[in-house]
N, C-alpha and C positions, 0 to 999 in steps of 0.2 A: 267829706265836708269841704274841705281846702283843696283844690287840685293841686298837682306836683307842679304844673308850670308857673303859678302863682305862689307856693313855695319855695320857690328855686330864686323868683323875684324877690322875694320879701329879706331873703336870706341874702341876696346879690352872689347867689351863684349862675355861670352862663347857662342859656336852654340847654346848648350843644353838650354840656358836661353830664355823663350820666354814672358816672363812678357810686355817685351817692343816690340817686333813685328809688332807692329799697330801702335804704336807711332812713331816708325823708317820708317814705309812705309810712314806713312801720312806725316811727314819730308822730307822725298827724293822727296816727288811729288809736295810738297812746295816748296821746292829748285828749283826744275827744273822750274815750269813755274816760277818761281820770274826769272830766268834766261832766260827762254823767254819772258820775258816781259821785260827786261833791255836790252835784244840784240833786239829785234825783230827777232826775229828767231826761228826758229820748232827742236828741239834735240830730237824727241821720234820716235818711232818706223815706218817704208817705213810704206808712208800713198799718195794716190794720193791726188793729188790738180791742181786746176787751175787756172794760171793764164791770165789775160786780159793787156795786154803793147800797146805802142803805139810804133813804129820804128821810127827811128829817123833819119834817113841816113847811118846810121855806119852799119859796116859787121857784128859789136857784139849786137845782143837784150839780153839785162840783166835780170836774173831773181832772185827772190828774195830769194830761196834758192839753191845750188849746185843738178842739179838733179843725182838720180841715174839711171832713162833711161824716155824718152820722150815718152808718148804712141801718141802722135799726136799735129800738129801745122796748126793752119788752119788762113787766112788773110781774112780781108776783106775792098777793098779800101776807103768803104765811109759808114756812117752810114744810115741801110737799105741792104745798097748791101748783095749779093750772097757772102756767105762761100765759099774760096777754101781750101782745103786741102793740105799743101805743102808736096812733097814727098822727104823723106829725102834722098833716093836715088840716086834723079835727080839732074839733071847739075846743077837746081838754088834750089837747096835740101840747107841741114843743115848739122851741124854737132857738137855735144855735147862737151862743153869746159868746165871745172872748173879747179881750181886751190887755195888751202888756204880753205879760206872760200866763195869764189865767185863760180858762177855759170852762164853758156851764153852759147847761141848757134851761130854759125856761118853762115853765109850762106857762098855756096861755089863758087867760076869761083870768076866773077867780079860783081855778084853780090851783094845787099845789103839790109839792112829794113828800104823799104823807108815808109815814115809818116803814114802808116797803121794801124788799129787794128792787132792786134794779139789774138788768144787765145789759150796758150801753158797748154795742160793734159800732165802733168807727177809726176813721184814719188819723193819725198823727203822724207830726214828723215835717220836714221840709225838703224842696225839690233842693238840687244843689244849688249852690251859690245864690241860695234866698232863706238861709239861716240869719237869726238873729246877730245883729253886726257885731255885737257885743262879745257874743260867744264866736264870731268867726274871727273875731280881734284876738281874745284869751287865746284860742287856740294856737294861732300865728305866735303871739309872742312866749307861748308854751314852747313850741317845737323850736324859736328861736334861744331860747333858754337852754335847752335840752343843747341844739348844736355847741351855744359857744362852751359850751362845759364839756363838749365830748373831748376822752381821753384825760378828763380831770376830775372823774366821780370818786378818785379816791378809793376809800376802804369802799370793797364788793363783796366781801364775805367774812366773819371774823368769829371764831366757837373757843369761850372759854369755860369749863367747866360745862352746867348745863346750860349758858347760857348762848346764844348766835345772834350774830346782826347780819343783814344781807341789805346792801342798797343797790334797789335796782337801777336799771339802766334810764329808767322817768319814775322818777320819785318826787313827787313835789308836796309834799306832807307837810315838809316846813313852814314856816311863818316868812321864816326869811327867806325862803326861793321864791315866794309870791309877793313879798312887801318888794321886791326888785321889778315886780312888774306895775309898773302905776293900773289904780285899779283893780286887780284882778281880784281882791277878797272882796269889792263890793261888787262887782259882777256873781261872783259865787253868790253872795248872800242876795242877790236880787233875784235870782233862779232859784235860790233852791225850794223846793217842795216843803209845804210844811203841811200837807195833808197825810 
């Protein structure tokens, strides 16, 4: 998501310094999935995926990430039945909606998705450096977090009786590691999935 040279910026470490290179990569890809795992959501690079929905009546089937193109949508009215193939084309075709962070496809006339299987192949994801600012922000000031703390994480492992604590090396569980970043819980809560 972030490249090294624009973290090296952000940080005000020189290009030429590459001491830390591995340490700052391995950060930014901790950053990222803690960020997908707090949104439920995919921020890395167009990657296909499929998903399986049930229709519901409504004209919108919602998917769980914003696509960026649909390779195919196929129903099937009952479990066992015959695959069709809807043709986005056609009168009772489809038609690609997002908007924010949401993402749906339409059917079109007066049609709709009734109580059906569905199983929608297409891509998600964004090319680099055309992720959401917001989440390319959280992250920057994630991995900035992460640095000024390094060598002050403190307790790393502690086993008393049955009990153990281990903090890792990006832990941001806290309240208070993230109320230090302006923002960053309502970014979370803007992404997250709540499908």
């Amino acid at each position: 998501m972030i490249d090294l040279t624009t973290l090296k910026e952000w940080l005000g470490i020189p290009a030429e310094d590459t001491q830390y290179d591995a340490l700052l990569t391995g950060l930014e890809a901790q950053a990222v999935e803690w960020v997908e795992r707090q949104t439920g959501r995919y921020f890395g690079p167009p990657e296909e995926t499929v998903e399986i929905l049930r229709g519901t009546g409504a004209r919108r089937l919602w998917l769980a990430e914003p696509p960026v193109s649909v390779a195919e949508v196929a129903e099937v009215a009952y479990p066992g039945g015959t695959e069709t193939v809807i043709d986005p084309g056609g009168a009772d075709g489809y038609e690609i909606g997002t908007g924010g962070n949401e993402g749906w496809l339409t059917r079109k006339g007066s049609v709709w998705w009734p109580g059906y299987e569905y199983r929608v192949r297409y891509t998600r994801g964004y090319p680099a450096g055309q992720e959401p600012a917001d989440i390319r922000q959280l992250v920057l000031d994630l991995v900035a977090l992460r640095w000024s703390l390094r060598g002050k994480d403190g307790l790393q492992s502690e086993s008393i009786g049955g009990y153990s604590y281990t903090r890792s090396a990006f832990h941001i569980a806290d309240d208070g590691d993230l109320k230090s970043i302006p923002g960053a819980l309502r970014t979370i809560q803007a992404w997250r999935r709540n499908v």
